[in-house]
C-alpha positions as protocol buffer text, in pm:
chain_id: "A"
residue {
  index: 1
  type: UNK
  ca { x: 605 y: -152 z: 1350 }
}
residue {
  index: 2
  type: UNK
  ca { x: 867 y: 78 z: 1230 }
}
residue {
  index: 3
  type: UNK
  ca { x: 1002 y: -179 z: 960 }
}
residue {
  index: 4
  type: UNK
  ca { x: 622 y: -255 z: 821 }
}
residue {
  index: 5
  type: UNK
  ca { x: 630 y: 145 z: 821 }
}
residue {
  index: 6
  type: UNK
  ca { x: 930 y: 125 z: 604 }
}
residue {
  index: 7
  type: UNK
  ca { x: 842 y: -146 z: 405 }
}
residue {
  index: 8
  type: UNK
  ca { x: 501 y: 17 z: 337 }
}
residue {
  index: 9
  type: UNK
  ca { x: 663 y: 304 z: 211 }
}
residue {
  index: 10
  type: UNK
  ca { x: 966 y: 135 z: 24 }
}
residue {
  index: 11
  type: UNK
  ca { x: 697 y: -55 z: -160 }
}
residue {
  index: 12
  type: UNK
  ca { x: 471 y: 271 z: -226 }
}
residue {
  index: 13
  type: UNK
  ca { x: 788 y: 410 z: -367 }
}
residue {
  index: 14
  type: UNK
  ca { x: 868 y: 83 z: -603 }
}
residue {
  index: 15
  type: UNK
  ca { x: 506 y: 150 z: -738 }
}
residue {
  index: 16
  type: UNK
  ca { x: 543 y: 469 z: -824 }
}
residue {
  index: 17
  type: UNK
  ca { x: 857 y: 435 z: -1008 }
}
residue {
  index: 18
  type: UNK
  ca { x: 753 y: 137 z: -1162 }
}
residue {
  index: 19
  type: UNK
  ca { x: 440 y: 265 z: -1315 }
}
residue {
  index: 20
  type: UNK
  ca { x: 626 y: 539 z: -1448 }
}
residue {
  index: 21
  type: UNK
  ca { x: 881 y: 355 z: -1618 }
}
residue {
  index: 22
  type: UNK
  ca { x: 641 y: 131 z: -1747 }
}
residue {
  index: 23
  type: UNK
  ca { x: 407 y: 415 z: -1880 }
}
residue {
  index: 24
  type: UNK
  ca { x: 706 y: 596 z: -2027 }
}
residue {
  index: 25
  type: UNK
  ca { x: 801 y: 285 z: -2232 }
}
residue {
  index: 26
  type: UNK
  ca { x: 485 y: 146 z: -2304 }
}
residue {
  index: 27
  type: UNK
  ca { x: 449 y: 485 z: -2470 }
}
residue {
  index: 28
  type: UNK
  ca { x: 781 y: 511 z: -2655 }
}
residue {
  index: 29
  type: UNK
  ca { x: 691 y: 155 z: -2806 }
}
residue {
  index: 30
  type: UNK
  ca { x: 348 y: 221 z: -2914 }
}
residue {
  index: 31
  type: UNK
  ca { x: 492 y: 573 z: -3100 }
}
residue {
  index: 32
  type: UNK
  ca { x: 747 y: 360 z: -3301 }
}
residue {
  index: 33
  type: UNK
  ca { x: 488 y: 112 z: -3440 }
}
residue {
  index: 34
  type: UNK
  ca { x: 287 y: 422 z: -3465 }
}
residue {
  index: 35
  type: UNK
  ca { x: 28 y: 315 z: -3295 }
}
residue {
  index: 36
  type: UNK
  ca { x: -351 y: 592 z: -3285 }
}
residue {
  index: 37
  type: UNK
  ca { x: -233 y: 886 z: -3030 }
}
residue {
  index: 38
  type: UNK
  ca { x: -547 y: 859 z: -2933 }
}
residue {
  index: 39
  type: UNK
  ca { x: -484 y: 509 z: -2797 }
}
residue {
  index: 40
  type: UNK
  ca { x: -185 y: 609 z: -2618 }
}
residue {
  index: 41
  type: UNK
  ca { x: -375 y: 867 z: -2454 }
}
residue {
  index: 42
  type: UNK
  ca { x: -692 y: 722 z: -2354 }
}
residue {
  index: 43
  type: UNK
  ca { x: -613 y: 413 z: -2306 }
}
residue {
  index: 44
  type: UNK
  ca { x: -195 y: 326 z: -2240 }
}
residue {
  index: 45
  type: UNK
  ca { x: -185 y: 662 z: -2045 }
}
residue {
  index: 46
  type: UNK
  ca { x: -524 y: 557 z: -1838 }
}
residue {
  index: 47
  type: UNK
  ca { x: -451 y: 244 z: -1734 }
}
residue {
  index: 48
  type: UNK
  ca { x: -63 y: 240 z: -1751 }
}
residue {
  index: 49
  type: UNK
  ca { x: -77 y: 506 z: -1448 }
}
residue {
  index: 50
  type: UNK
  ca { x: -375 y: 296 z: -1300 }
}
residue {
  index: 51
  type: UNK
  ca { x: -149 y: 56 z: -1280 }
}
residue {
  index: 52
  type: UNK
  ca { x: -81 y: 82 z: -933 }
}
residue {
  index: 53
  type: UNK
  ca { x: -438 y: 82 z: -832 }
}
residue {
  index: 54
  type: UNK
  ca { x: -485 y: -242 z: -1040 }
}
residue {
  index: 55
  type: UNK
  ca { x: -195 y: -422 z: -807 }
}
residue {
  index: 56
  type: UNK
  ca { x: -314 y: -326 z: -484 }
}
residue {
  index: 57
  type: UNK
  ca { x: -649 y: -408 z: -563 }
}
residue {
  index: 58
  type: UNK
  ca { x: -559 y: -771 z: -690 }
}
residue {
  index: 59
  type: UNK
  ca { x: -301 y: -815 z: -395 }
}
residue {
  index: 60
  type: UNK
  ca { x: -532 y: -647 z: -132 }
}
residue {
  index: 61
  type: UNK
  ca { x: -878 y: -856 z: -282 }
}
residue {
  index: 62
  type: UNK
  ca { x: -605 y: -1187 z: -288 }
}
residue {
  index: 63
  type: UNK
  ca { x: -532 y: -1136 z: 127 }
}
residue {
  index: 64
  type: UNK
  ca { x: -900 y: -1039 z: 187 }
}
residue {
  index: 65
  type: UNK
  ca { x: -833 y: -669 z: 281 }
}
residue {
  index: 66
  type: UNK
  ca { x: -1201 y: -540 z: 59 }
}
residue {
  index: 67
  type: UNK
  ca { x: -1223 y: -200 z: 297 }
}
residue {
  index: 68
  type: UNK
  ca { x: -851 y: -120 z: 111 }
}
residue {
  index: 69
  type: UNK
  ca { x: -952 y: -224 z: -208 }
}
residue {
  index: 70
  type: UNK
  ca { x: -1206 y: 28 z: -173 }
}
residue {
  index: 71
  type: UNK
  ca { x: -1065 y: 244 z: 32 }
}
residue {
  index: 72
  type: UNK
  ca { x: -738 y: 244 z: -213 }
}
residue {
  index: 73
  type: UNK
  ca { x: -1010 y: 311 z: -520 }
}
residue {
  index: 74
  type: UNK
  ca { x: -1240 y: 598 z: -411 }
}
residue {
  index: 75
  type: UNK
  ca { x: -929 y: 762 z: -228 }
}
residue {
  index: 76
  type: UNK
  ca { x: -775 y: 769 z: -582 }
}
residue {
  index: 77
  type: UNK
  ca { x: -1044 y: 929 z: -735 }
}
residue {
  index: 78
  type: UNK
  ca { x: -1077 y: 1212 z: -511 }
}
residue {
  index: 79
  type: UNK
  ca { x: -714 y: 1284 z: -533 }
}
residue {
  index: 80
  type: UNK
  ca { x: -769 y: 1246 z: -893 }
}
residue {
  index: 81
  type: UNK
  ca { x: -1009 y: 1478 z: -961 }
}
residue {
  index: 82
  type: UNK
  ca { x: -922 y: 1737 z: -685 }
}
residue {
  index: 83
  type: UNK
  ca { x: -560 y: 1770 z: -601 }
}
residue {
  index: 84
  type: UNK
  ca { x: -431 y: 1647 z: -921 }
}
residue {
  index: 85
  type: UNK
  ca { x: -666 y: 1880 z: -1108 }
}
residue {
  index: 86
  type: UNK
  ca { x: -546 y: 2161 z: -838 }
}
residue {
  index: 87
  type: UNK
  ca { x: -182 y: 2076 z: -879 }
}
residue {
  index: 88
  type: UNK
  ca { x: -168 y: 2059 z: -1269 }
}
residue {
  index: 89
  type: UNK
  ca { x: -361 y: 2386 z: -1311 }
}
residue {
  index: 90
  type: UNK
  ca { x: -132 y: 2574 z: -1100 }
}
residue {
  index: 91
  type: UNK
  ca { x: 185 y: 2420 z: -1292 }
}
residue {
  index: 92
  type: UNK
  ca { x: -8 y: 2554 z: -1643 }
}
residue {
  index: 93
  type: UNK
  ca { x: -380 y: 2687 z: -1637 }
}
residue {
  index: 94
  type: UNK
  ca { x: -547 y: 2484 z: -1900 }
}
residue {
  index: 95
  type: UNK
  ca { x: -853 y: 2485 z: -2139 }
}
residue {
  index: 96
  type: UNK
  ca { x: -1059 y: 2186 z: -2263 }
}
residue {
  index: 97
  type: UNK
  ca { x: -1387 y: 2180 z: -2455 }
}
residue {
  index: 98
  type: UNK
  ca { x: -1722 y: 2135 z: -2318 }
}
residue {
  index: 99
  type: UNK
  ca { x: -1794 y: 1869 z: -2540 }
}
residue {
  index: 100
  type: UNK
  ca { x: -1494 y: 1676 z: -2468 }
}
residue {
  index: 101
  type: UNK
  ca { x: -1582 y: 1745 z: -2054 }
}
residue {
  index: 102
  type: UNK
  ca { x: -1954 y: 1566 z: -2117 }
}
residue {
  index: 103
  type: UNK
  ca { x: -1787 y: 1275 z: -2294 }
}
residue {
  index: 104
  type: UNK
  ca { x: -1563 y: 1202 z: -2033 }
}
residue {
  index: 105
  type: UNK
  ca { x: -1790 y: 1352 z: -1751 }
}
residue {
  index: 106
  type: UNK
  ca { x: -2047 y: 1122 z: -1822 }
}
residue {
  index: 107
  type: UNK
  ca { x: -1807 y: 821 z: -1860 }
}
residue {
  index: 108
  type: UNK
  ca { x: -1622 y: 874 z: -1513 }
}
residue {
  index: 109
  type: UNK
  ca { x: -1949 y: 942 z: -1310 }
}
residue {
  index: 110
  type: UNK
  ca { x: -2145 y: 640 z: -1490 }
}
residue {
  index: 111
  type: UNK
  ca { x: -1813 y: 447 z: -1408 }
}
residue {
  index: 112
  type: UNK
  ca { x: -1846 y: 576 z: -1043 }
}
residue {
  index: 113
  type: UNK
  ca { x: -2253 y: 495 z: -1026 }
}
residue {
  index: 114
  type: UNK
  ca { x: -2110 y: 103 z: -1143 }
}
residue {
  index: 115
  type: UNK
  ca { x: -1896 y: 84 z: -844 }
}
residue {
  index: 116
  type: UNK
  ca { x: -2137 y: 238 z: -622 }
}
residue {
  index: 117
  type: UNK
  ca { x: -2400 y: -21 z: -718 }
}
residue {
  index: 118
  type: UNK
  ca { x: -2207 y: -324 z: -719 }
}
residue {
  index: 119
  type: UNK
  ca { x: -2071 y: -227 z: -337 }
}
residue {
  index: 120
  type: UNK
  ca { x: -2438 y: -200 z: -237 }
}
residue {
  index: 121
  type: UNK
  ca { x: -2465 y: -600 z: -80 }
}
residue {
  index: 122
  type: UNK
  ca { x: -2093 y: -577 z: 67 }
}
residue {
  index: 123
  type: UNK
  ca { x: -1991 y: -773 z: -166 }
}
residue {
  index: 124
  type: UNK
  ca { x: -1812 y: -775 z: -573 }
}
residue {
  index: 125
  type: UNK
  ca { x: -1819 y: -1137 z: -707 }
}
residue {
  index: 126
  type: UNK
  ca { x: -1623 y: -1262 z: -1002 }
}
residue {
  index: 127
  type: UNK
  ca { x: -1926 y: -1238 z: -1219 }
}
residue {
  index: 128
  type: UNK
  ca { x: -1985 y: -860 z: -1108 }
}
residue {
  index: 129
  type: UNK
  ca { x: -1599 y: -820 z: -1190 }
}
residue {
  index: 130
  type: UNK
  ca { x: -1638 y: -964 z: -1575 }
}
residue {
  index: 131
  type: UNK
  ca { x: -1899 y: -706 z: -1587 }
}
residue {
  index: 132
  type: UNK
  ca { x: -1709 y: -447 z: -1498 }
}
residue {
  index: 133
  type: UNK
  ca { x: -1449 y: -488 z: -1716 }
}
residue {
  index: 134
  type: UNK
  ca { x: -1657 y: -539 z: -2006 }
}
residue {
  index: 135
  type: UNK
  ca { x: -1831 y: -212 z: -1912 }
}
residue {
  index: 136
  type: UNK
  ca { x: -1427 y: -59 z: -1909 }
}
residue {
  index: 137
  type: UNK
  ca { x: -1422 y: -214 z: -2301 }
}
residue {
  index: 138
  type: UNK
  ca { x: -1757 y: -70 z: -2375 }
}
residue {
  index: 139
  type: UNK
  ca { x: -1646 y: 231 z: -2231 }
}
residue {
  index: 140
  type: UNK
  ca { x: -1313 y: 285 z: -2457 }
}
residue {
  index: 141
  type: UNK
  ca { x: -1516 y: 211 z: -2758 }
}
residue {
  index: 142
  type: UNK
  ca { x: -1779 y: 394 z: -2686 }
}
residue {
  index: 143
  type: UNK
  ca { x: -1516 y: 777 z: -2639 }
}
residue {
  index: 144
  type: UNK
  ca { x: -1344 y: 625 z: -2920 }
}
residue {
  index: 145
  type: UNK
  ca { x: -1651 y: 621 z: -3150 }
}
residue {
  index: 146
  type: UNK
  ca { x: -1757 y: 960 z: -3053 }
}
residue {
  index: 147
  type: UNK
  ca { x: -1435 y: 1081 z: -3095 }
}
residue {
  index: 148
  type: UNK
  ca { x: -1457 y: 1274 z: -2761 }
}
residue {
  index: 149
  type: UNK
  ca { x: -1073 y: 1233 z: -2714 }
}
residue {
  index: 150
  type: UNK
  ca { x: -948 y: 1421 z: -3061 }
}
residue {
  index: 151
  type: UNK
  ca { x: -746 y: 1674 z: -2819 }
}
residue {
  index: 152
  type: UNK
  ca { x: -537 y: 1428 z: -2640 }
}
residue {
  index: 153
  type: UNK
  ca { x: -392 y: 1321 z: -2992 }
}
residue {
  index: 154
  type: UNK
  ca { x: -99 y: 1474 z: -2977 }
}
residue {
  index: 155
  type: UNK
  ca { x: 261 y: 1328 z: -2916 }
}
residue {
  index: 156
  type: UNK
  ca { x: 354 y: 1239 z: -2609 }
}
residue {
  index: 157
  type: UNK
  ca { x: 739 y: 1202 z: -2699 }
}
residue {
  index: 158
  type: UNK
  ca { x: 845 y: 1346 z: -3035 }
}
residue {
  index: 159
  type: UNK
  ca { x: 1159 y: 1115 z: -3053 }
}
residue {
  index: 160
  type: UNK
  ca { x: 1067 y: 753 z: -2913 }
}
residue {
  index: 161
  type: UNK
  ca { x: 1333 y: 530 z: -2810 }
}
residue {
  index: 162
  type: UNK
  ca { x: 1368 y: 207 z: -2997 }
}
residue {
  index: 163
  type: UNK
  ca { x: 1160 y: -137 z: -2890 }
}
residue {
  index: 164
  type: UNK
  ca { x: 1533 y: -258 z: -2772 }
}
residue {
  index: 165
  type: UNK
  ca { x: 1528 y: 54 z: -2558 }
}
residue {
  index: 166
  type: UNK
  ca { x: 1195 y: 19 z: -2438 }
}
residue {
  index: 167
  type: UNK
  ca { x: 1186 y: -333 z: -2302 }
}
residue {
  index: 168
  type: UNK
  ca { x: 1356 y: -305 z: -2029 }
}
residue {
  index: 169
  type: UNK
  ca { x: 1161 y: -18 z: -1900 }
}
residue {
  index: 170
  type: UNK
  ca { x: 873 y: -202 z: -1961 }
}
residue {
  index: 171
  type: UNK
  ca { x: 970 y: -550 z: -1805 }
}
residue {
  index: 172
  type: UNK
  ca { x: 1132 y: -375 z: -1496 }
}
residue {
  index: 173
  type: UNK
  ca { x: 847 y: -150 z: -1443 }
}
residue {
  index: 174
  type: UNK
  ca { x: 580 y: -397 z: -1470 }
}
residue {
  index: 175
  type: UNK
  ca { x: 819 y: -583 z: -1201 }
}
residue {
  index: 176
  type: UNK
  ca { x: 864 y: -325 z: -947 }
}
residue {
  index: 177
  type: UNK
  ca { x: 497 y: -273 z: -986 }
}
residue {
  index: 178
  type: UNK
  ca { x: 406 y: -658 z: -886 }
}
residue {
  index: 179
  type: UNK
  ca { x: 646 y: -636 z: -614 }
}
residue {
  index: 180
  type: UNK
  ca { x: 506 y: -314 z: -453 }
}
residue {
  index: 181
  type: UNK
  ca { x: 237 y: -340 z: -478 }
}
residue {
  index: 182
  type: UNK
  ca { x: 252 y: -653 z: -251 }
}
residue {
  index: 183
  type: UNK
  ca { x: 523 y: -520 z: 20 }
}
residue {
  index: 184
  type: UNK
  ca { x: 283 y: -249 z: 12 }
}
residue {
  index: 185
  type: UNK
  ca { x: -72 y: -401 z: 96 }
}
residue {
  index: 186
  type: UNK
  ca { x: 79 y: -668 z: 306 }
}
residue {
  index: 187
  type: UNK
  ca { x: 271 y: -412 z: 588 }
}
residue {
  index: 188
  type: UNK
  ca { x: -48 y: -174 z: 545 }
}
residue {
  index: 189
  type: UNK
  ca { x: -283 y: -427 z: 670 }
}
residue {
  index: 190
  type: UNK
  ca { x: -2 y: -509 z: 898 }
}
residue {
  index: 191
  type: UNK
  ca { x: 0 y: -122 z: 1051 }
}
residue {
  index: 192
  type: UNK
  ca { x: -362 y: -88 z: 1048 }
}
residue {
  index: 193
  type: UNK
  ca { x: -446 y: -404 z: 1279 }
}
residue {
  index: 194
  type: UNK
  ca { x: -159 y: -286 z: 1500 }
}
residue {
  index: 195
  type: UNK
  ca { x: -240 y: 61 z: 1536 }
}
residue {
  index: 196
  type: UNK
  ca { x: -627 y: 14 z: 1523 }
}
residue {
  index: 197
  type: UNK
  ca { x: -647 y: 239 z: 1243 }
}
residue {
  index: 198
  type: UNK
  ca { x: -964 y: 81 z: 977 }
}
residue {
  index: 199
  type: UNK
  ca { x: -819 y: -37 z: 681 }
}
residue {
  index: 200
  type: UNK
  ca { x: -1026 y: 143 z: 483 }
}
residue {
  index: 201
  type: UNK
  ca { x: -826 y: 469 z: 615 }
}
residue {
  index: 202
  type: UNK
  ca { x: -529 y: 305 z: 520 }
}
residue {
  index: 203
  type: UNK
  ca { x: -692 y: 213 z: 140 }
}
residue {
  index: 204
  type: UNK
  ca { x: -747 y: 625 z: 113 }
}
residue {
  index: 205
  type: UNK
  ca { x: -387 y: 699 z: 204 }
}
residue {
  index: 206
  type: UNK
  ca { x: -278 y: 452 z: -63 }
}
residue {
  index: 207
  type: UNK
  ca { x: -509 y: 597 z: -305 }
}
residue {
  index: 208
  type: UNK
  ca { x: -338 y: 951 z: -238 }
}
residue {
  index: 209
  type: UNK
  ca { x: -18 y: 777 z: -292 }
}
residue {
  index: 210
  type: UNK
  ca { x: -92 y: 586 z: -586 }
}
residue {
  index: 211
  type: UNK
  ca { x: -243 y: 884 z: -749 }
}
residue {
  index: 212
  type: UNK
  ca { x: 118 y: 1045 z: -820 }
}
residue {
  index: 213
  type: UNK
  ca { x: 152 y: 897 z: -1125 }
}
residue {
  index: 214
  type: UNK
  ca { x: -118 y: 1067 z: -1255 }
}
residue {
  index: 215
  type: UNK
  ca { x: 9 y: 1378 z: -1127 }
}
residue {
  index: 216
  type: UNK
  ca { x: 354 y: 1322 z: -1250 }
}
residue {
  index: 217
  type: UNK
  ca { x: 236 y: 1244 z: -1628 }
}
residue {
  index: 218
  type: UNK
  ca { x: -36 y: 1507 z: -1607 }
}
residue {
  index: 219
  type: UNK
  ca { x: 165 y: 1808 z: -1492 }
}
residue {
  index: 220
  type: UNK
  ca { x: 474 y: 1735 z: -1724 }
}
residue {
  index: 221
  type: UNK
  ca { x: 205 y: 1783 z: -2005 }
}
residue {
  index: 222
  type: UNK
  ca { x: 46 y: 2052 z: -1860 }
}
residue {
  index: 223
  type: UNK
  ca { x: 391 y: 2203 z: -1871 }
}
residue {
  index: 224
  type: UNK
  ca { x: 492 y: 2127 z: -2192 }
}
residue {
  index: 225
  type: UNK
  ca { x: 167 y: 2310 z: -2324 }
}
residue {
  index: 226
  type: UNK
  ca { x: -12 y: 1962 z: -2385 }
}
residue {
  index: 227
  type: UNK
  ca { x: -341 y: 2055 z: -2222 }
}
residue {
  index: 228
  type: UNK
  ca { x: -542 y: 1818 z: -2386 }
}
residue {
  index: 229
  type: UNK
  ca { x: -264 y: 1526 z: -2251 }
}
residue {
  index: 230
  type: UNK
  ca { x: -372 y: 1658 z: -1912 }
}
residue {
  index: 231
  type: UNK
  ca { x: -719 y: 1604 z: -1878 }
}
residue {
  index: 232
  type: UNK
  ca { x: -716 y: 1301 z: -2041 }
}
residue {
  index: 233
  type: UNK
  ca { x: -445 y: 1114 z: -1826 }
}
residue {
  index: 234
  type: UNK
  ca { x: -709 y: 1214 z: -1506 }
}
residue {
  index: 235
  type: UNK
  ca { x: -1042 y: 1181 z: -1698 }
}
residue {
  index: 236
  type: UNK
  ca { x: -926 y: 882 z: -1825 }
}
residue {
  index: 237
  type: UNK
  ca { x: -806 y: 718 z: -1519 }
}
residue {
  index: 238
  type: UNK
  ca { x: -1081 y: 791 z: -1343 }
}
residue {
  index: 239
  type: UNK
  ca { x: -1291 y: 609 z: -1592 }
}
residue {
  index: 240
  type: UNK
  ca { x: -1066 y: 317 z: -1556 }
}
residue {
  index: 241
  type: UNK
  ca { x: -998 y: 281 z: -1166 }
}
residue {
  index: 242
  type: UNK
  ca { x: -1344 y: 206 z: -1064 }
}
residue {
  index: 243
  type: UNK
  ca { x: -1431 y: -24 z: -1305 }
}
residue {
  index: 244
  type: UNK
  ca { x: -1111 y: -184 z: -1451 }
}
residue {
  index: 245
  type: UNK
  ca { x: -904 y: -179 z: -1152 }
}
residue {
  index: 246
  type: UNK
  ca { x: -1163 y: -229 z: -921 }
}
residue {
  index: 247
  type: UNK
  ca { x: -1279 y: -527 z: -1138 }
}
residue {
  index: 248
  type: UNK
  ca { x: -978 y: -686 z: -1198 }
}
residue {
  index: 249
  type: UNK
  ca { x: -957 y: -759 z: -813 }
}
residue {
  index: 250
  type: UNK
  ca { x: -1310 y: -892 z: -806 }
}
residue {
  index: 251
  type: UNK
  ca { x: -1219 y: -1110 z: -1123 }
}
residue {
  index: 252
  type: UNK
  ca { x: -990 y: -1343 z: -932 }
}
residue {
  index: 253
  type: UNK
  ca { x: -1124 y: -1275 z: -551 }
}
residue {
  index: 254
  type: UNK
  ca { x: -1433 y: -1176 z: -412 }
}
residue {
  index: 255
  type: UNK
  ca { x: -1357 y: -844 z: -298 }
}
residue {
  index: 256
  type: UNK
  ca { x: -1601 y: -821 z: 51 }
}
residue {
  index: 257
  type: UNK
  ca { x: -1656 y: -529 z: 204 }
}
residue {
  index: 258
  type: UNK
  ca { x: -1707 y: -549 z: 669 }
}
residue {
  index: 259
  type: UNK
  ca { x: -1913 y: -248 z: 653 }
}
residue {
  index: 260
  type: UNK
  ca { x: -2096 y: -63 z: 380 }
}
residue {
  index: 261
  type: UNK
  ca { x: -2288 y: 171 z: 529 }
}
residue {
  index: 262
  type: UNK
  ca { x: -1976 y: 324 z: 734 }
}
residue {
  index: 263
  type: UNK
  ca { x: -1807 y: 372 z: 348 }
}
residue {
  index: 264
  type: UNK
  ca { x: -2114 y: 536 z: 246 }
}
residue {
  index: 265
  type: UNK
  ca { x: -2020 y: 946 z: 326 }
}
residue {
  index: 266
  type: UNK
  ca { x: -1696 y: 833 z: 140 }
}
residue {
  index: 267
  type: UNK
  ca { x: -1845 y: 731 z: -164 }
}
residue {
  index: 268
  type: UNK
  ca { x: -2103 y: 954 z: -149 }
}
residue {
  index: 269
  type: UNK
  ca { x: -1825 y: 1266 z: -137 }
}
residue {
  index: 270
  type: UNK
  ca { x: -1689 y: 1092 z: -429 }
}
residue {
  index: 271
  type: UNK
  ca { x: -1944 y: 1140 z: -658 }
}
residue {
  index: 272
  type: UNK
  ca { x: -2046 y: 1465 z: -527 }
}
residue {
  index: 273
  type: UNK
  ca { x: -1680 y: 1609 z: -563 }
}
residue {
  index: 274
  type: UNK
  ca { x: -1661 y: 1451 z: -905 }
}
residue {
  index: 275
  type: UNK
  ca { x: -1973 y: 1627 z: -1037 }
}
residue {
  index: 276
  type: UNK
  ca { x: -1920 y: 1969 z: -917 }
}
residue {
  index: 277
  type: UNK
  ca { x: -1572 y: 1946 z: -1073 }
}
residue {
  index: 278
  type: UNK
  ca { x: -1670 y: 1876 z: -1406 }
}
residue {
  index: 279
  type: UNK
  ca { x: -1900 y: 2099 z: -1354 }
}
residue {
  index: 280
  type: UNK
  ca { x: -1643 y: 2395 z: -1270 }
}
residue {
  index: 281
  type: UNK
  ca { x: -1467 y: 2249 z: -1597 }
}
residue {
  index: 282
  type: UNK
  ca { x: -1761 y: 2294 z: -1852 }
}
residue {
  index: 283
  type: UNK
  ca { x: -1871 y: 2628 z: -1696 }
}
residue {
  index: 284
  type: UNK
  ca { x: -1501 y: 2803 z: -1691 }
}
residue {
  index: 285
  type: UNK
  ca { x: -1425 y: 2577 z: -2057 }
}
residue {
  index: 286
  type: UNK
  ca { x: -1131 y: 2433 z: -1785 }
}
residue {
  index: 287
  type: UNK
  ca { x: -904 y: 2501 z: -1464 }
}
residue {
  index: 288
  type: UNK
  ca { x: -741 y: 2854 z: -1409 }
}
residue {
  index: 289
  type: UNK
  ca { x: -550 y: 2883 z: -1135 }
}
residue {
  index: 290
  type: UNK
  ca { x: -855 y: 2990 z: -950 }
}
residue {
  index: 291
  type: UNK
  ca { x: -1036 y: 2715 z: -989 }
}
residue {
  index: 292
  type: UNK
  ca { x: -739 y: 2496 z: -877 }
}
residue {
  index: 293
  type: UNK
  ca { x: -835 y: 2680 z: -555 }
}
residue {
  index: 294
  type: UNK
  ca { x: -1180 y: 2570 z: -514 }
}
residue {
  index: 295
  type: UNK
  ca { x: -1028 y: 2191 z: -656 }
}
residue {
  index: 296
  type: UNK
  ca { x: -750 y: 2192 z: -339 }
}
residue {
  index: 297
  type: UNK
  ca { x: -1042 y: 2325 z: -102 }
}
residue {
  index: 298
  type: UNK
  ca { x: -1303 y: 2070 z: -230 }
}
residue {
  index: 299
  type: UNK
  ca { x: -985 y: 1724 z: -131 }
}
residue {
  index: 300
  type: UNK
  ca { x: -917 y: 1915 z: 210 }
}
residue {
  index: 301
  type: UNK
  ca { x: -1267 y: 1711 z: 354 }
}
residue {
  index: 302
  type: UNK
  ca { x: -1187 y: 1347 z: 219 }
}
residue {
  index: 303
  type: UNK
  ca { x: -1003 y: 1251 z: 538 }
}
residue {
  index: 304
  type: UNK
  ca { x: -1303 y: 1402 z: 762 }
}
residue {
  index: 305
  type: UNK
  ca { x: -1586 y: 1151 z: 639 }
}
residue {
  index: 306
  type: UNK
  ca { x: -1477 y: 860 z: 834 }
}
């Protein structure tokens, strides 16, 4: 068990990295063609450090493992909204606009109600999973048209490296990516069914794993004084994790669920958490450090529920 333990972890680590370097690259090469910062933010920043969700739920929904899927999904979004809110906020308190927090408010928990509803039979076809994903599309076009993301529109890298540069980081990120996000699904289901432990416990420790490159891209903004950056690499990604990378598993494999109901005060905390954060964020116009407080306090009971 000790070398699935390491492999788990070895292949945690590869996503990681991987999603950063491909984020960071991505983003130099859509500056150079000077692509809409708005793009790069909502979208490129979203899903490039969703990334790692995306691969364990298409390797995870591939070996039949639907309780990790899931499990790997809503554990991102708590972390997401909670610790990585918590954790930015202390790094550099920040300030967003009401209006921008109902845009993307109502996106993520309409996003969250999809999931919820599609999980209700136990099981997310390939149909339901085209759906989704169109719902991700109409999603993007939809904060695009209301132009709820103007404050993320700011640079993410002032000098970008050139598309020779870039490649590389892309093509090797994207790889390590692939590759552990398989090493890493394969040896969790591997611990879980020789410990005992429910593989949907293991799906919520992934979740809290792959959730770090949010955190990393977040809090370097939040440092650098890019506030806006911030809340849009979280907001956005929890738009895009339970419909995009959710869906993209169900696309090519039915992603089937053992037991719904015993996922239920999981997903349930989920939506609850998500709500009374964006609610601290359009009553206090954002997180101060003591809000962070209340955001660490509120992730504390995600690994009680089960």
């Amino acid at each position: 068990m000790l070398l699935e333990a390491l492999l788990f972890l070895g292949g945690l680590a590869a996503l990681v990295v991987g999603a950063d370097r491909a984020v960071t690259g991505a983003g130099d090469l859509a500056l150079y063609y000077g692509v809409s910062p708005f793009f790069i933010g909502v979208t490129l920043i979203s899903i490039g450090t969703s990334l790692p969700e995306m691969v364990t739920s298409l390797y995870a929904a591939y070996y039949g493992a639907g309780d990790l899927v899931v499990g790997n999904i809503v554990g991102s979004e708590i972390s997401q909204i909670t610790l990585a809110i918590a954790v930015v906020a202390f790094i550099a308190p920040f300030a967003t606009q009401r209006r921008d927090v109902l845009v993307y408010g109502s996106a993520m928990i309409l996003a969250m109600i999809i999931m919820l509803l599609t999980l209700n039979d136990g099981v997310i076809g390939r149909s339901e999973g085209f759906l989704m994903m169109l719902a991700y599309i109409q999603f993007i076009y939809t904060l695009y048209t209301n132009r709820g993301g103007e404050e993320i529109a700011e640079e993410v890298i002032e000098e970008p490296r050139t598309p020779r540069e870039t490649y590389p980081w892309i093509v090797g990120g994207l790889l390590l990516v692939v590759v552990g996000g398989q090493v890493m699904v394969t040896n969790g289901v591997a611990i879980a069914r020789l410990v005992g432990i429910p593989e949907y416990l293991v799906g919520l420790l992934t979740g809290l794993g792959t959730t770090l490159p949010e955190i990393v891209v977040a809090g370097i903004a939040a440092h650098e004084g890019r506030g806006g950056i911030s809340v849009g690499a979280i907001l956005g990604s929890n738009i895009t994790d339970p419909v995009f990378s959710l869906g993209i598993g169900a696309l090519f494999f039915d992603v089937v669920v053992d037991d719904v109901s015993a996922l239920q005060p999981s997903l349930t905390y989920m939506l609850v958490v998500s709500i009374l954060v964006l609610a601290l964020f359009y009553w206090r116009s954002g997180i101060d450090r003591k809000a962070a407080v209340v955001c660490l306090l509120l992730y504390i009971p995600t690994f009680l529920l089960l």
